[in-house]
C-alpha positions as CSV (number, residue, x, y, z in Angstrom):
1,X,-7.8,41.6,-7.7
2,X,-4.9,42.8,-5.9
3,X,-5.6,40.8,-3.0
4,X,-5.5,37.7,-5.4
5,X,-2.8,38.8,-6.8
6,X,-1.0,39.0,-3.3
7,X,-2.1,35.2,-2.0
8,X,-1.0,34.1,-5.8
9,X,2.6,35.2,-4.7
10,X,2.2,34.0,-1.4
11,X,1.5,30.7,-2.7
12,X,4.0,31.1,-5.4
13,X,6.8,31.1,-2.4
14,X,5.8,28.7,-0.4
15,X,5.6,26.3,-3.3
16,X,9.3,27.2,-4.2
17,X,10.8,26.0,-1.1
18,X,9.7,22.5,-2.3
19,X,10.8,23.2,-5.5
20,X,7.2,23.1,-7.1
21,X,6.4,26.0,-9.5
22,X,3.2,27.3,-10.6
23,X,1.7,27.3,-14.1
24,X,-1.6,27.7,-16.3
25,X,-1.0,24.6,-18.1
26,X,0.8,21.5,-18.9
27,X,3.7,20.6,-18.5
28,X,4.0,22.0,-14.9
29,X,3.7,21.1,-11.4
30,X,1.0,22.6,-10.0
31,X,-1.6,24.0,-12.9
32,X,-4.3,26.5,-12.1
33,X,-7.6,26.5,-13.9
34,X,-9.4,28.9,-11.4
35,X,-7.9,31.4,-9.4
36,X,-9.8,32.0,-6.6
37,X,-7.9,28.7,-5.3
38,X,-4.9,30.5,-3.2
39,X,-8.0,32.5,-1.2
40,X,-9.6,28.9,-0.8
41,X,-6.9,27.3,0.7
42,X,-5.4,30.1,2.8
43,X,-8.8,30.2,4.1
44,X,-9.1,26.2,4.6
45,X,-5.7,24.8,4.1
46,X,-5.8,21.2,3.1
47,X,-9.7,21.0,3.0
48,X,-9.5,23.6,0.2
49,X,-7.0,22.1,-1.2
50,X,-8.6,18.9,-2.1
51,X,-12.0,20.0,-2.2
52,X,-11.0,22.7,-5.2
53,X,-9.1,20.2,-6.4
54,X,-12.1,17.8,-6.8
55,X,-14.0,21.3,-8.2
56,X,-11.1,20.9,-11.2
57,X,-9.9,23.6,-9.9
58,X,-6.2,22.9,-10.0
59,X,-4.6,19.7,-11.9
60,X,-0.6,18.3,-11.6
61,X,1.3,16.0,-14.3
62,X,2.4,14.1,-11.1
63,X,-0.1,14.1,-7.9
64,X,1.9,11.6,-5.7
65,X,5.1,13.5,-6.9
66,X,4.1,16.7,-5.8
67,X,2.3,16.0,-2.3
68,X,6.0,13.9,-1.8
69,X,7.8,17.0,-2.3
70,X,5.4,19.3,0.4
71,X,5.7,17.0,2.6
72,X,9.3,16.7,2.3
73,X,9.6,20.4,3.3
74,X,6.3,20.6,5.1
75,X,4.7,23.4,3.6
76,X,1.6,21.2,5.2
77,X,2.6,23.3,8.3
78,X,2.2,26.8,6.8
79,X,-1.8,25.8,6.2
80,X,-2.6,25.1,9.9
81,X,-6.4,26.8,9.8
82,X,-9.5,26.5,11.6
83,X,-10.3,23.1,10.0
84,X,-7.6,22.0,11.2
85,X,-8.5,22.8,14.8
86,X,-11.9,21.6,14.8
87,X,-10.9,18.3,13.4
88,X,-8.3,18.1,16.3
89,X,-10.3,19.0,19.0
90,X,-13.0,16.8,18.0
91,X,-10.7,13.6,18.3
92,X,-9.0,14.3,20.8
93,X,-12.4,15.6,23.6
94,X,-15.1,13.6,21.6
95,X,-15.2,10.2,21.1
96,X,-16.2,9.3,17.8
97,X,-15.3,5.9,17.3
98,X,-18.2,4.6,20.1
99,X,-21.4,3.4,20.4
100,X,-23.4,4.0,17.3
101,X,-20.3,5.9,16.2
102,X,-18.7,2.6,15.5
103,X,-20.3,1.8,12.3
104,X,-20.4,5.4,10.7
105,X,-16.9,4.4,8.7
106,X,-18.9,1.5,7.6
107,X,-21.8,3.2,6.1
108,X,-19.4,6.3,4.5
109,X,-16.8,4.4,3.3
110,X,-16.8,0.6,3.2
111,X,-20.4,0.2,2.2
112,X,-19.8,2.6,-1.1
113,X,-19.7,-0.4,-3.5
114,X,-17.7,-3.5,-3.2
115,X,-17.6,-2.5,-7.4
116,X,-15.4,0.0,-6.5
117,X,-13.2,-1.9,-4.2
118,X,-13.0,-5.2,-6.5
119,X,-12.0,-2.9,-9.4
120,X,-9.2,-1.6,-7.3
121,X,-8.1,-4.1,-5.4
122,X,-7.6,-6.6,-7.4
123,X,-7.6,-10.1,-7.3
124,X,-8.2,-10.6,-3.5
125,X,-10.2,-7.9,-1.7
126,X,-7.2,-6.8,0.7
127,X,-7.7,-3.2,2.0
128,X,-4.6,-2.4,3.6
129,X,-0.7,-2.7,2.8
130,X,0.8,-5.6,0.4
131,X,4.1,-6.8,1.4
132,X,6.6,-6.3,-1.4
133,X,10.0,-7.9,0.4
134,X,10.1,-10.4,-2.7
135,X,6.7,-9.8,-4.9
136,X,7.1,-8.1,-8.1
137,X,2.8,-6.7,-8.3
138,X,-0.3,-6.1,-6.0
139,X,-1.4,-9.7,-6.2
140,X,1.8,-11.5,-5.0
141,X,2.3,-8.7,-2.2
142,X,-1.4,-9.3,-0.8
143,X,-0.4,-13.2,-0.3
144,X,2.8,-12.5,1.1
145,X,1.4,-10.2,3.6
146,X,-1.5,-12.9,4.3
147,X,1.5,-15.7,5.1
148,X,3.6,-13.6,6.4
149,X,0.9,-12.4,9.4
150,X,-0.1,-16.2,9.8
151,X,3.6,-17.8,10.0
152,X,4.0,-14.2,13.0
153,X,1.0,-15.7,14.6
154,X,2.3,-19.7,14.3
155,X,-1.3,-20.8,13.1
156,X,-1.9,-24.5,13.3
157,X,-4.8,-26.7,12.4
158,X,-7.3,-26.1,14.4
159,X,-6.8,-23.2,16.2
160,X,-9.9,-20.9,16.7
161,X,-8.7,-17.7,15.2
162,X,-10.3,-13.9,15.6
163,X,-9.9,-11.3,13.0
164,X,-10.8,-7.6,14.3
165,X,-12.2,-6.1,11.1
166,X,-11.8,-8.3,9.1
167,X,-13.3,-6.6,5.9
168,X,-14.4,-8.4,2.6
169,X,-12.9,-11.7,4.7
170,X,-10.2,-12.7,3.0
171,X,-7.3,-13.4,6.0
172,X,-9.8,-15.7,7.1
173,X,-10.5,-17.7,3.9
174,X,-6.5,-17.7,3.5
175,X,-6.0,-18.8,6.7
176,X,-8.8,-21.3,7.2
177,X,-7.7,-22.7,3.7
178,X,-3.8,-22.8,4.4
179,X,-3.4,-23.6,7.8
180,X,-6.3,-25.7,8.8
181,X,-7.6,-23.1,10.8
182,X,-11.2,-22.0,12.0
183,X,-12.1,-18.3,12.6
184,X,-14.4,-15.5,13.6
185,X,-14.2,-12.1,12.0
186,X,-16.0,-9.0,12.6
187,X,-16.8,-5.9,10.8
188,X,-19.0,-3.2,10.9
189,X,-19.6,-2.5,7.5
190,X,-23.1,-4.3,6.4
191,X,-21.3,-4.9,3.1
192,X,-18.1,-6.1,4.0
193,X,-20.2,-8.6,6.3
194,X,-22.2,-9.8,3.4
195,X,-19.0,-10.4,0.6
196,X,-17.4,-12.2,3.6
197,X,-19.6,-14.8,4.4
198,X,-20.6,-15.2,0.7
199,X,-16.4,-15.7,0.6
200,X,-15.8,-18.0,3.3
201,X,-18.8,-20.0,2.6
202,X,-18.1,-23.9,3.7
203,X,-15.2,-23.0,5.3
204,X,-15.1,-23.0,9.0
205,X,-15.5,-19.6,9.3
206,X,-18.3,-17.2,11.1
207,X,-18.5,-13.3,9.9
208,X,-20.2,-11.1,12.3
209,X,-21.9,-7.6,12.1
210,X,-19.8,-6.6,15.3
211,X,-18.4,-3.6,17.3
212,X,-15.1,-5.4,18.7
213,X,-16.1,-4.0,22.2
214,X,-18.9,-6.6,22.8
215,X,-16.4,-9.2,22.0
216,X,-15.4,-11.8,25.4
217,X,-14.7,-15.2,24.3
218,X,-11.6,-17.3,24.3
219,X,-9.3,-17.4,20.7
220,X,-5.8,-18.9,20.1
221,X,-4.5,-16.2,17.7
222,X,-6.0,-12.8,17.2
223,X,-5.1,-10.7,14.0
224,X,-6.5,-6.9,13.4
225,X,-5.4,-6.0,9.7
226,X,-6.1,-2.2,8.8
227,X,-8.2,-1.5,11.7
228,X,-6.8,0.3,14.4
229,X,-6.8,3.2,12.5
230,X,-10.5,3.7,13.1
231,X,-9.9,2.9,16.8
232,X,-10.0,6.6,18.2
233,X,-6.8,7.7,20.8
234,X,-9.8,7.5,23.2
235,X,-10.3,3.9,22.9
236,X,-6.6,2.4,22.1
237,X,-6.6,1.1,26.1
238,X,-10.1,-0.6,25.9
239,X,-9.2,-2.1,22.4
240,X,-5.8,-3.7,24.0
241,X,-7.9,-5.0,26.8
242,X,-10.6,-6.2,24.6
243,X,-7.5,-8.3,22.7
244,X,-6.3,-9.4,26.0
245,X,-9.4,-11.0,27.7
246,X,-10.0,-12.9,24.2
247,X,-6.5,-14.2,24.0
248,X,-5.5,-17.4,25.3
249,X,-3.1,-17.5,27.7
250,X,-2.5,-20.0,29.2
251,X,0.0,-23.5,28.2
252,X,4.0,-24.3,27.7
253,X,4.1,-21.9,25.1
254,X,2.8,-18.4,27.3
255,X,-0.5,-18.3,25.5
256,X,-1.2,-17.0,21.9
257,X,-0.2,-14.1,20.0
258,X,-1.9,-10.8,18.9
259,X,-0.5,-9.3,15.5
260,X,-1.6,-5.8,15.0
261,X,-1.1,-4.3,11.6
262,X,-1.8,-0.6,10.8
263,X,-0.4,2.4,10.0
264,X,1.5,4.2,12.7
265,X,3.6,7.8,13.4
266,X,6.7,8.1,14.8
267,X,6.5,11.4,15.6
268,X,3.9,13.1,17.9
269,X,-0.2,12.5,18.0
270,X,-1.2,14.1,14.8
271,X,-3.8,15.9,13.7
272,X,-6.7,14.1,12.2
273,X,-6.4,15.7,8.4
274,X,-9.6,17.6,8.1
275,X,-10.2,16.9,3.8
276,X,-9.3,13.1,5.0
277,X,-11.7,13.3,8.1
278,X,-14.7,14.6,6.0
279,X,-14.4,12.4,2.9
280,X,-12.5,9.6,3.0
281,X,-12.4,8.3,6.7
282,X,-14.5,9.7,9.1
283,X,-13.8,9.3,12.7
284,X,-9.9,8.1,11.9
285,X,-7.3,8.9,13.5
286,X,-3.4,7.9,12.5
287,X,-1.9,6.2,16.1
288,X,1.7,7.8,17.6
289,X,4.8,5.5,18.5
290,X,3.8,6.6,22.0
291,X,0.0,6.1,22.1
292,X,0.2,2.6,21.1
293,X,3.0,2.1,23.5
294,X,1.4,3.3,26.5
295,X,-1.6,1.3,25.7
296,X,0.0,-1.7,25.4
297,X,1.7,-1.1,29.4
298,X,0.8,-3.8,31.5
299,X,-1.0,-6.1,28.7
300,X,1.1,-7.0,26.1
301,X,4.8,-8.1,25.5
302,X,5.5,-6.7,22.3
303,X,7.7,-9.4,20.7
304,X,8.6,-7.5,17.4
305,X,7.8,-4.3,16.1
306,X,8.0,-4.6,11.9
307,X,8.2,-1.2,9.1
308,X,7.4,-1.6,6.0
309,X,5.9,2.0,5.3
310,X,7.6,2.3,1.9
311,X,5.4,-0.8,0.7
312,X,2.3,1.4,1.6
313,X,3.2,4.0,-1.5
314,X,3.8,0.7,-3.9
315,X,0.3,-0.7,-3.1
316,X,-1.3,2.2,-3.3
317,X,0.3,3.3,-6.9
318,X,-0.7,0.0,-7.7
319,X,-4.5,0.6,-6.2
320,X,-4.6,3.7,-8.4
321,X,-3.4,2.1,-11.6
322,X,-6.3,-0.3,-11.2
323,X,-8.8,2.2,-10.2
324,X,-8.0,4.6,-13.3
325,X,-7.4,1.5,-15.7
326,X,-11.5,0.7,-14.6
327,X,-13.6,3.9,-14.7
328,X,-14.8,4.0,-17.7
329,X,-16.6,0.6,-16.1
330,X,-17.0,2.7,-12.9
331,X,-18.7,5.6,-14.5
332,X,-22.2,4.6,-14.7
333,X,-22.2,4.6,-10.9
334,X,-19.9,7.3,-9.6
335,X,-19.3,10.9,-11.1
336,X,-16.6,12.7,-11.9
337,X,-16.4,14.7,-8.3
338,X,-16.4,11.3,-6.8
339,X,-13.1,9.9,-10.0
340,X,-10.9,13.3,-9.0
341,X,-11.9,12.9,-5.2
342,X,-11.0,8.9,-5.3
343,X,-7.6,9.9,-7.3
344,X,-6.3,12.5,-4.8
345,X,-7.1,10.2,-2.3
346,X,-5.1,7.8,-3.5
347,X,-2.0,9.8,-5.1
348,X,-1.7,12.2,-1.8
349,X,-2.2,8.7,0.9
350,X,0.9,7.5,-1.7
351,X,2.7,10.9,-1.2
352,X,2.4,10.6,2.6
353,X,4.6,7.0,2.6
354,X,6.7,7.8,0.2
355,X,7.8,10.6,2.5
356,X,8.2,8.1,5.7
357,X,6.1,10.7,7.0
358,X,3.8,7.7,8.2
359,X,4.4,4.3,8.4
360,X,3.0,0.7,8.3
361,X,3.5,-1.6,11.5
362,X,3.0,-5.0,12.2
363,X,3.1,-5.5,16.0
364,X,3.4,-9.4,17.5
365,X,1.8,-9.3,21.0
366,X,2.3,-12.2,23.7
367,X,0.4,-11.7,27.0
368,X,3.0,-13.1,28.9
369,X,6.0,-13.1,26.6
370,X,6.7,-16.4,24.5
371,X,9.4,-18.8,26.8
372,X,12.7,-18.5,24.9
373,X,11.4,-15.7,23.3
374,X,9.6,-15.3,20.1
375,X,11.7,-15.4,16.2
376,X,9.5,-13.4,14.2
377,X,9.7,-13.9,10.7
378,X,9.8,-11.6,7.7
């Protein structure tokens, strides 16, 4: 008891340097149901964390509001632990994201139910960051972030397009149904492949069941939309080069272009986040400023380099709304260990952009630079 008592201070402390207080019921920022939860995650840092919070262990009035403020003062740092270690040393000595590897974020992830992900989503299955510049909801963000990548890459009719995990398939159908084009997107998630060619069915559009490193065929434009993330640091050089040989380059106007959109650091390699690694994302790893730089040397002539990181926390406040709006729908298929596991998910990934401690790129590649140079537009 005393030694409870002792990490409940402890805790108690850290917490106040971000201004969060503990309590033993609402209203208050951090609310404790169980108390062996300081032991839990001084022992296991952010994998206790979540993992007793998905026990109902500890509840907040305001997830995303909280996780904003411990990032802000990185009490994150204070909980450095042996799950921390492992998870780093495993991505950065093993390569996960390889082989047979490859299609393990599929089957754990984006195989799970395209229920799930058509409740959240919303009206277009679009995994990854909306683009808010002028779009007042989720919907209108998705489609400005689908035209906004296909004005980048300059689509015309009839260009041959490739999209590097292209998920549920829906840059394609937008693409192939806006701009004339045709496509070829891989995935390796068996259900993402299915949805997808269900969705761009009569369109000229082929969805594959593909690792990207058995790609080597000619394209006009290449886009890779939420993807790169499940790359590995170990395999950032081979994906460029994969990119490269596929890209046209030849013509007047230097060859094609390459948009990479993601989610990127600014600050050093990080650490793959151990609750994130084990039951969200598997094998994923968030890329440096300097990794994707240096894997781009000698390939690529990066022609713009876009932000929009704060746009991450809007779509996914907006992902969450949806998500809790349709569980009671949900229910029959998922528990409640799985609801509080999807929520924290969601609130603490909105936490981390609303931070800046990560952001959201969009990179336009040329492989020999664009003559004139290349006017990006936003």
């Amino acid at each position: 008891m005393r030694q409870q008592q002792s990490l409940k201070r402890r805790a108690a402390d850290l917490l106040a340097l971000a201004g969060i207080r503990l309590g033993d019921g609402p209203p208050c920022d951090l609310c404790v149901h169980d108390e062996r939860l300081y032991a839990r995650v001084f022992a296991h840092g952010s994998l206790g964390l979540g993992e007793a919070y998905m026990d109902g262990w500890w509840d907040s009035d305001d997830l995303p509001g909280l996780f904003t403020r411990l990032l802000r003062a990185q009490i994150d740092e204070e909980l450095r632990t042996l799950d921390t270690l492992i998870a780093h040393l495993k991505a950065r000595f093993i390569n996960l994201q390889r082989g047979e590897h490859a299609y393990e974020i599929g089957r754990a992830h984006y195989d799970l139910g395209n229920d799930l992900f058509q409740a959240m989503l919303g009206e277009r299955l679009v995994y990854s960051c909306g683009y808010w510049a002028g779009a007042e909801n989720l919907d209108d963000a998705q489609v400005a972030k689908l035209d906004l990548i296909c004005r980048k890459l300059r689509l015309r009719p009839g260009q041959r397009v490739l999209d590097i995990g292209c998920g549920w398939g829906e840059a394609l159908k937008y693409a192939a149904q806006n701009y004339g084009v045709e496509g070829v997107g891989i995935t390796v998630s068996q259900e993402q492949a299915a949805y997808a060619q269900a969705l761009c069915a009569g369109l000229p559009v082929q969805i594959r069941l593909q690792d990207y490193h058995e790609l080597d065929e000619p394209f006009d434009a290449i886009m890779s939309i939420g993807m790169f993330e499940h790359v590995g640091a170990l395999n950032y050089r081979s994906y460029f080069e994969t990119a490269r040989r596929c890209l046209r380059d030849d013509g007047p106007d230097g060859g094609g272009l390459f948009l990479l959109h993601c989610i990127g650091s600014n600050g050093a390699p990080s650490r793959p986040d151990p609750w994130i690694e084990r039951y969200i994302f598997p094998n994923s790893m968030i890329p440096a400023m300097s990794q994707t730089a240096a894997a781009l040397e000698g390939l690529f002539v990066v022609e713009d380099w876009h932000n929009f990181g704060a746009d991450y926390d809007r779509t996914l406040t907006a992902w969450r709304a949806n998500f809790d709006a349709a569980w009671p729908a949900l229910a029959h298929h998922y528990d409640e260990r799985f609801r509080r596991m999807w929520h924290y998910y969601l609130s603490v990934s909105a936490a981390v952009f609303r931070s800046r401690r990560d952001q959201l790129w969009q990179l336009t590649l040329s492989p020999r630079g664009v003559p004139g140079g290349c006017r990006v537009p936003r």
